[in-house]
Backbone as XML, in Angstrom:
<?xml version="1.0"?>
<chain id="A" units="angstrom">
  <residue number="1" name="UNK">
    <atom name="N" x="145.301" y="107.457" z="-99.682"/>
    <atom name="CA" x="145.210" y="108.678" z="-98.939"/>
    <atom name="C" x="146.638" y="109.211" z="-98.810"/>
  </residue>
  <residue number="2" name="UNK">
    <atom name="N" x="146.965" y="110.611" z="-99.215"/>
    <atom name="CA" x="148.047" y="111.199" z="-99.174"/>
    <atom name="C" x="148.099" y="112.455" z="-97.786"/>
  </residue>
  <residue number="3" name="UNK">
    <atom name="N" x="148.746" y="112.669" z="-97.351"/>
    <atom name="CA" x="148.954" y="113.879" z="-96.082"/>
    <atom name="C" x="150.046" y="114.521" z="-96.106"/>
  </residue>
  <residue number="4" name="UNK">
    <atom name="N" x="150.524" y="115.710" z="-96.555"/>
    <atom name="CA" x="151.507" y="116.808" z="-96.629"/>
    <atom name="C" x="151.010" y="117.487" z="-96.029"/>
  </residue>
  <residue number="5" name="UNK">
    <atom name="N" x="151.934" y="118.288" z="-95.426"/>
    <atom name="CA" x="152.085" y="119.722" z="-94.709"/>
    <atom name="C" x="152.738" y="120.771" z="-94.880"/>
  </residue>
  <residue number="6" name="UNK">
    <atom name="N" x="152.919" y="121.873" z="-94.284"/>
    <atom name="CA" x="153.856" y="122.883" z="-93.959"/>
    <atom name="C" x="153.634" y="123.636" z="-92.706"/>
  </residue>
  <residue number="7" name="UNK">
    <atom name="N" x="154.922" y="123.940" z="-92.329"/>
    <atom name="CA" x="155.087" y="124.871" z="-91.119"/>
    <atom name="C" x="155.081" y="126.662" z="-91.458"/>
  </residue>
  <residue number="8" name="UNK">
    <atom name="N" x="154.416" y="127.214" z="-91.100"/>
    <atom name="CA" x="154.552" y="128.652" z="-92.161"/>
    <atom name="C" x="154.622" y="129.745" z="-90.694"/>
  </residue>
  <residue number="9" name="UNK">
    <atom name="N" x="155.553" y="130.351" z="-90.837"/>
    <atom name="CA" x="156.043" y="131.631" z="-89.650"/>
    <atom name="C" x="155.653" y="132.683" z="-90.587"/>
  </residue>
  <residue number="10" name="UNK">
    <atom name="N" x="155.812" y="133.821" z="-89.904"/>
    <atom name="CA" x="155.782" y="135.346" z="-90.336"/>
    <atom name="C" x="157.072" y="135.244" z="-91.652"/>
  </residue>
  <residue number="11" name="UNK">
    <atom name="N" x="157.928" y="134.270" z="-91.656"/>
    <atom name="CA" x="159.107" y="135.259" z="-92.493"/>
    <atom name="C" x="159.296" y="134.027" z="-93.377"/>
  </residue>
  <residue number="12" name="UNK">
    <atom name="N" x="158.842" y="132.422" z="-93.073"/>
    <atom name="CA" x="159.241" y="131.674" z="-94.309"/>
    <atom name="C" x="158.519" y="130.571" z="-93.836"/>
  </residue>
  <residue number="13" name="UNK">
    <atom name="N" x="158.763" y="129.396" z="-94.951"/>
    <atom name="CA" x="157.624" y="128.584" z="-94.782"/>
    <atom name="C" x="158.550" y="127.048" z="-94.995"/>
  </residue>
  <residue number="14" name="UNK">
    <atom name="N" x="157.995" y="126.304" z="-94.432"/>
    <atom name="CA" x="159.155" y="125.129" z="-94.041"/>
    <atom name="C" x="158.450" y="123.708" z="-94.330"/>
  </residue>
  <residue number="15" name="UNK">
    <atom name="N" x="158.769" y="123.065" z="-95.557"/>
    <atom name="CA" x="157.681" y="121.608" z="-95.437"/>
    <atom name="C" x="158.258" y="120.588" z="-94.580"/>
  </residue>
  <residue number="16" name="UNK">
    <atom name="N" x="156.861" y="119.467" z="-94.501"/>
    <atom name="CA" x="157.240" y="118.806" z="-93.529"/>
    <atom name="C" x="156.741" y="117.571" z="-94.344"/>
  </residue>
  <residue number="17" name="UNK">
    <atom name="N" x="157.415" y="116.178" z="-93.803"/>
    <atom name="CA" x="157.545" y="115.381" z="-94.468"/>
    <atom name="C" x="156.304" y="114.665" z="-94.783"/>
  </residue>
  <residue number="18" name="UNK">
    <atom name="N" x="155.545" y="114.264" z="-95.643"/>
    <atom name="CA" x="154.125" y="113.679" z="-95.631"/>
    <atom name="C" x="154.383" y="111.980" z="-95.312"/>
  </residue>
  <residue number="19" name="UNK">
    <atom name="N" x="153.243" y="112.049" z="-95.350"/>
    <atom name="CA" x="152.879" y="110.160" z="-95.542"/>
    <atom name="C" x="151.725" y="109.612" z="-96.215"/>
  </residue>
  <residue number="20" name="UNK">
    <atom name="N" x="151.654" y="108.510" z="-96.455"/>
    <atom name="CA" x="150.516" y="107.750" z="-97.837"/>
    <atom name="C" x="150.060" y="106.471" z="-97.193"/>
  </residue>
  <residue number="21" name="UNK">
    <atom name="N" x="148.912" y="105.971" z="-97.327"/>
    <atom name="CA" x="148.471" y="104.781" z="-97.224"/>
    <atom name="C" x="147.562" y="104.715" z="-97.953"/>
  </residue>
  <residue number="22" name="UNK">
    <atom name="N" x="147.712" y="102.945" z="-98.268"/>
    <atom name="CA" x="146.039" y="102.591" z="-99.109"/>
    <atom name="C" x="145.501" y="102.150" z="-97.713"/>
  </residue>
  <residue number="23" name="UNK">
    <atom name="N" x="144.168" y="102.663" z="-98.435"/>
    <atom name="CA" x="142.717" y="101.975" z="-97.370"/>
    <atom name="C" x="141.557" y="101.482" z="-98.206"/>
  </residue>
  <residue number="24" name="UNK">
    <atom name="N" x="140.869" y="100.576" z="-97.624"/>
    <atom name="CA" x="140.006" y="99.841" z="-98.335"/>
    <atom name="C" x="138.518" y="100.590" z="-97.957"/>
  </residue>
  <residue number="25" name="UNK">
    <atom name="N" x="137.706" y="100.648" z="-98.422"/>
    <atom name="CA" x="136.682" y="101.689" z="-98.164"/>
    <atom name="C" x="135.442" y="101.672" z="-97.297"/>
  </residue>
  <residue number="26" name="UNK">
    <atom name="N" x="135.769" y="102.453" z="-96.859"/>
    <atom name="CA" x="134.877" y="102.634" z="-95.565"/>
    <atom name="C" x="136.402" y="102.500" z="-94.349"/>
  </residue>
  <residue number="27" name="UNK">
    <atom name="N" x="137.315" y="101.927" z="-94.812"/>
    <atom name="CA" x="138.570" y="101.866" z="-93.834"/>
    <atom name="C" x="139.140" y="103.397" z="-93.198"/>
  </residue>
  <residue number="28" name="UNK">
    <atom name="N" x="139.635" y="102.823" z="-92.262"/>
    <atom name="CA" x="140.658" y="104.380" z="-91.840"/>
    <atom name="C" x="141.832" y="104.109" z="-91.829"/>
  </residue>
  <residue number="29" name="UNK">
    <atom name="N" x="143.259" y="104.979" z="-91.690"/>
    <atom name="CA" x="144.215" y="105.325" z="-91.236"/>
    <atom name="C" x="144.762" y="106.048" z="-90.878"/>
  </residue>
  <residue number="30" name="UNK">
    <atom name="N" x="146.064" y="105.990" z="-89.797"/>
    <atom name="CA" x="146.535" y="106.871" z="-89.036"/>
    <atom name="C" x="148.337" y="107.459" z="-89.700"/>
  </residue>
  <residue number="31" name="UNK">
    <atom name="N" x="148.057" y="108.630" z="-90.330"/>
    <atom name="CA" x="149.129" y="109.430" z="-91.443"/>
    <atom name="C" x="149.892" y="110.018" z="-90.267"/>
  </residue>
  <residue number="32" name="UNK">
    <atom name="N" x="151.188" y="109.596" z="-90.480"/>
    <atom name="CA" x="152.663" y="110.706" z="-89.477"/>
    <atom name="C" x="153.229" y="111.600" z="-90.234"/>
  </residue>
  <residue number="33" name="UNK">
    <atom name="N" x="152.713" y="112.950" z="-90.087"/>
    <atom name="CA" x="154.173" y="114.257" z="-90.723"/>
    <atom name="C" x="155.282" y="114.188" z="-89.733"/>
  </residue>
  <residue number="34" name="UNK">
    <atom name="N" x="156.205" y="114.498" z="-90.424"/>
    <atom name="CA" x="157.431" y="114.570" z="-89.343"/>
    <atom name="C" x="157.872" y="115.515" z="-89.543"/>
  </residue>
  <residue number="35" name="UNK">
    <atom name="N" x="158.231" y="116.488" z="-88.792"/>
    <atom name="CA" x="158.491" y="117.869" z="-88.948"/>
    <atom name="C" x="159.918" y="117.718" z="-88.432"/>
  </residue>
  <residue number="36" name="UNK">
    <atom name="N" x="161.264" y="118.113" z="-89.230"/>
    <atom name="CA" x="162.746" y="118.109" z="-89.090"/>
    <atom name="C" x="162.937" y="118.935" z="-88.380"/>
  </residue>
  <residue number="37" name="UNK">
    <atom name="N" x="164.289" y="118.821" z="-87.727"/>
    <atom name="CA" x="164.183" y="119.790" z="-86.894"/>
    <atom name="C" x="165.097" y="120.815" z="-86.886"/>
  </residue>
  <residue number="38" name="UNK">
    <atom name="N" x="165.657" y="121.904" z="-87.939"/>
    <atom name="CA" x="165.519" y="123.154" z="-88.213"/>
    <atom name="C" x="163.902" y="123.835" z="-88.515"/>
  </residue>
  <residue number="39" name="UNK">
    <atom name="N" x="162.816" y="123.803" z="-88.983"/>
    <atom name="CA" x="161.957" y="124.289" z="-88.985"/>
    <atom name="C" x="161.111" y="124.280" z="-87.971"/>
  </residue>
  <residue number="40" name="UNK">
    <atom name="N" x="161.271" y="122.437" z="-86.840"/>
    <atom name="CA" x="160.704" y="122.905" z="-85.477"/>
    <atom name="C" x="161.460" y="123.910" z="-84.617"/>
  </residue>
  <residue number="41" name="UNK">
    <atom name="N" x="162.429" y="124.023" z="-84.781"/>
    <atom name="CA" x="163.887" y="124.681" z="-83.669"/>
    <atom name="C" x="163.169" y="126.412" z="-84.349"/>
  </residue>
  <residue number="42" name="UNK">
    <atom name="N" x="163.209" y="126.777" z="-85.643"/>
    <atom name="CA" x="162.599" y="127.845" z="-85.976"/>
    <atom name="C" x="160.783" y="128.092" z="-85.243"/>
  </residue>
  <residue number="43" name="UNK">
    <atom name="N" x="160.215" y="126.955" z="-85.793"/>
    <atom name="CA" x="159.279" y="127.526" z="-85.097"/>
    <atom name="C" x="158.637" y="128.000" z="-83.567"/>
  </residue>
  <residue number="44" name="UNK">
    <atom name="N" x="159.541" y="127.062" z="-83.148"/>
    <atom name="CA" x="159.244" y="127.393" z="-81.311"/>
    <atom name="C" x="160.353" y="128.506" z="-80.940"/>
  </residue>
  <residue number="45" name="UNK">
    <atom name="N" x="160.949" y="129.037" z="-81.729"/>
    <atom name="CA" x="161.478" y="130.699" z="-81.420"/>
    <atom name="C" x="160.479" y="131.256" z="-81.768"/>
  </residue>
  <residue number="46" name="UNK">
    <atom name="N" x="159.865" y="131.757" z="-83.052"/>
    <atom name="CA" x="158.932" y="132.073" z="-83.258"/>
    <atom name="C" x="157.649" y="132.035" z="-82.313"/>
  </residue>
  <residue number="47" name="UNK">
    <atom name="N" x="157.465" y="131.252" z="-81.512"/>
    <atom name="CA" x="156.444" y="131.278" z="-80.631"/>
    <atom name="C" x="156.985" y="131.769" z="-79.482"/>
  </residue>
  <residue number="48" name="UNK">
    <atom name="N" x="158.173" y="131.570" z="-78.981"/>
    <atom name="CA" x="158.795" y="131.885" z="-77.893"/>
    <atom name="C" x="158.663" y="133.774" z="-78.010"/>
  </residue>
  <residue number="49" name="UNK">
    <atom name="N" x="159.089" y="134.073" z="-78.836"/>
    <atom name="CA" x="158.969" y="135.446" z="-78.766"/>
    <atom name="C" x="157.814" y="136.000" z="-79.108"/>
  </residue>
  <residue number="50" name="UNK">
    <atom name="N" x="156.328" y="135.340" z="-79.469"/>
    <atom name="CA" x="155.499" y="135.979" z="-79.161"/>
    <atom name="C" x="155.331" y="136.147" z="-80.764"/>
  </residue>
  <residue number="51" name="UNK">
    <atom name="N" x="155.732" y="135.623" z="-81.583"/>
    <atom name="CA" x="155.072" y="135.534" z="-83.804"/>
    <atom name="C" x="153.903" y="134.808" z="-83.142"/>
  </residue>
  <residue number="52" name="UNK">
    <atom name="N" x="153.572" y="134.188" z="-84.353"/>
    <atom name="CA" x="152.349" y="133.321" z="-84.660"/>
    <atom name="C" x="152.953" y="132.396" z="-85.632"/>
  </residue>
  <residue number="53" name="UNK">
    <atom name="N" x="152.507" y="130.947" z="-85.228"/>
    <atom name="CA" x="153.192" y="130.437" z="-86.363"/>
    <atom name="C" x="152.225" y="129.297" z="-86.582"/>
  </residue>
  <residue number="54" name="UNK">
    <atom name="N" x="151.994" y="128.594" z="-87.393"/>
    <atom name="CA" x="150.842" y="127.332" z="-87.606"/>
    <atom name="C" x="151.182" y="126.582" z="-88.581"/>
  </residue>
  <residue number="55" name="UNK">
    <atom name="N" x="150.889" y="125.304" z="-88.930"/>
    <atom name="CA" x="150.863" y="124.127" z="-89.749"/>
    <atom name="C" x="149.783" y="123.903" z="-90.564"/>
  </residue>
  <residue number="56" name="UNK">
    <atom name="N" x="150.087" y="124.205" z="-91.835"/>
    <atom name="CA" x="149.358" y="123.778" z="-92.689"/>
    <atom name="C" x="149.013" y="122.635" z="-93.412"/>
  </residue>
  <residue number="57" name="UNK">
    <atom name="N" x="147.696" y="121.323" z="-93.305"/>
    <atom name="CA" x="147.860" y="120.506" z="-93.602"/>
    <atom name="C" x="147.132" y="119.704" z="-94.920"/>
  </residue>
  <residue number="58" name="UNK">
    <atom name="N" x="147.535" y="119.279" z="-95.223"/>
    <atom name="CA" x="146.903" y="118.958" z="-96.881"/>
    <atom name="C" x="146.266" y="117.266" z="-97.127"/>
  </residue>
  <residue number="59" name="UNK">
    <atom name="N" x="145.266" y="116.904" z="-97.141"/>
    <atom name="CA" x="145.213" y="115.294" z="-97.051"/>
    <atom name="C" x="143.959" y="115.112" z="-98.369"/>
  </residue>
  <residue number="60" name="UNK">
    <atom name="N" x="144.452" y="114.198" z="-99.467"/>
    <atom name="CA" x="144.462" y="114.018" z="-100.536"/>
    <atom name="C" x="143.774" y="112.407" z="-100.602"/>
  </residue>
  <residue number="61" name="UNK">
    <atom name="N" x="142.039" y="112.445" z="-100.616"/>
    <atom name="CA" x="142.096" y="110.871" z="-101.229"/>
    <atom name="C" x="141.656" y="110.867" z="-102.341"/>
  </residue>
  <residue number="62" name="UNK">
    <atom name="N" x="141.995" y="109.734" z="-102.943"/>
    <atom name="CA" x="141.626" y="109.064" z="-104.740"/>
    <atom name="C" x="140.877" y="108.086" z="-104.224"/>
  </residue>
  <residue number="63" name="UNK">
    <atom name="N" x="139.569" y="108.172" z="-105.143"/>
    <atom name="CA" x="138.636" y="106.970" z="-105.077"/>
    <atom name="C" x="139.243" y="105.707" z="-106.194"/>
  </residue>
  <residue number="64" name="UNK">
    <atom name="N" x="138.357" y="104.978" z="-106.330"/>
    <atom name="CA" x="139.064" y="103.624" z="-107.066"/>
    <atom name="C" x="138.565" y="104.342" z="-108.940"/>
  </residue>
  <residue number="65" name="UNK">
    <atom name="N" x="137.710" y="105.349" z="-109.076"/>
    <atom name="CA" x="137.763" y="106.062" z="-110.259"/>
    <atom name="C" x="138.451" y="106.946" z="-110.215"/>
  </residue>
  <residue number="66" name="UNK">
    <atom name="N" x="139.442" y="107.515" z="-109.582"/>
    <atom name="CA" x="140.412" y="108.172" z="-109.970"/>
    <atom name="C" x="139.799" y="109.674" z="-109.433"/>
  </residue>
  <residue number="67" name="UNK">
    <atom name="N" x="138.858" y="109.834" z="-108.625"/>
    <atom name="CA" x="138.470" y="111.193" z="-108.277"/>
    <atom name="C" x="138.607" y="111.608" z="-106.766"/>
  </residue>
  <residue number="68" name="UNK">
    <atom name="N" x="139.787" y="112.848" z="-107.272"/>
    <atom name="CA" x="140.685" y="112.934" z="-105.992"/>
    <atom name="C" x="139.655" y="114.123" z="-105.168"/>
  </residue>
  <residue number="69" name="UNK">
    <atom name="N" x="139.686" y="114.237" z="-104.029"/>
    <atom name="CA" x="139.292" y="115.242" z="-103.304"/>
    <atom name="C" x="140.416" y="115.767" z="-102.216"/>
  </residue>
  <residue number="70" name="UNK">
    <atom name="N" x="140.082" y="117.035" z="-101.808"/>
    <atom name="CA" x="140.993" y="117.077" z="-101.371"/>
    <atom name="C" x="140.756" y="118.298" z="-99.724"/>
  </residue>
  <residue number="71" name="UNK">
    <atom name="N" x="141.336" y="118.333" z="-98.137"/>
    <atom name="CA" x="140.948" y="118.845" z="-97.686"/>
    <atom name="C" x="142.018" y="119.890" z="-97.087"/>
  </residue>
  <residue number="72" name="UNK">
    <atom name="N" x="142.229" y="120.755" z="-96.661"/>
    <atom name="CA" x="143.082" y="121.803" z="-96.091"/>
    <atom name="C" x="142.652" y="122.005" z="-94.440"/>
  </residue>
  <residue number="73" name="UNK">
    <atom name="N" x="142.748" y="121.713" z="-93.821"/>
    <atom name="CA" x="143.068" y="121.850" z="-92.284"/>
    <atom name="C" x="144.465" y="123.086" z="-91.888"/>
  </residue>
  <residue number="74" name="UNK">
    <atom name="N" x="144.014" y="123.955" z="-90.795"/>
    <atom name="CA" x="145.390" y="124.644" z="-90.184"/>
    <atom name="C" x="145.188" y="124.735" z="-88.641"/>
  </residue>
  <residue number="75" name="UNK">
    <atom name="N" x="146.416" y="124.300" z="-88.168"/>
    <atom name="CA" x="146.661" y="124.017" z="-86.844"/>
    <atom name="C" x="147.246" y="125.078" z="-86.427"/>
  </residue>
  <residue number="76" name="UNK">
    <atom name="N" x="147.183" y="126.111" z="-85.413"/>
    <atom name="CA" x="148.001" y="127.054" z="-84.643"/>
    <atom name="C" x="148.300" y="126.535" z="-83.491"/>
  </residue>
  <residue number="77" name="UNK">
    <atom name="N" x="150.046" y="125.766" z="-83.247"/>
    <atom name="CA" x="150.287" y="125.363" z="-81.805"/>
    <atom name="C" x="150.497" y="126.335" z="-81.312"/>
  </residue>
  <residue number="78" name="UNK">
    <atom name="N" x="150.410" y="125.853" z="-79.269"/>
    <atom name="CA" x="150.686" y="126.979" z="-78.602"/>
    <atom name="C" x="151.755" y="126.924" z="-77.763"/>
  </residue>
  <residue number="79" name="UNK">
    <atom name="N" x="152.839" y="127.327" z="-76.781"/>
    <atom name="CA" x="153.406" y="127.173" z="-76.121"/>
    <atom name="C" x="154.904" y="126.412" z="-76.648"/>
  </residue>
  <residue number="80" name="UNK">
    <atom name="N" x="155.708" y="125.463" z="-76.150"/>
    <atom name="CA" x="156.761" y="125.447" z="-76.570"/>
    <atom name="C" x="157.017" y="123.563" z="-77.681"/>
  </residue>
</chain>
């Protein structure tokens, strides 16, 4: 299982660091983005003054035949 992201404002778009684990099937795990912090420091201006800004997230599994699926999630935080 793979998990990338991005941070995307009105004026540019900022990735954030993914993470990977194997899981055995039917298993779960728990994936950390880490978002650096020029693009958090950008984005909570951006909210501070009233943009819109949200996280785009990408999570990628491969079965043991090699057939990837894949899902897109977007998060709009609020406040600071």
């Amino acid at each position: 299982m793979v998990a990338s992201a991005q941070l995307e404002t009105p004026t540019t778009t900022w990735g954030i660091y993914g993470d990977r684990a194997w899981i055995s099937g039917g298993g779960s795990a728990r994936l950390l983005l880490k978002l650096p912090s020029r693009p958090r420091k950008a984005g909570k201006a951006t909210v501070a003054s009233g943009g819109r800004v949200y996280v785009k997230c990408f999570l990628t599994v491969v079965d043991a035949s090699g057939n990837r699926s894949r899902k897109t999630i977007r998060i709009s935080p609020t406040g600071t």
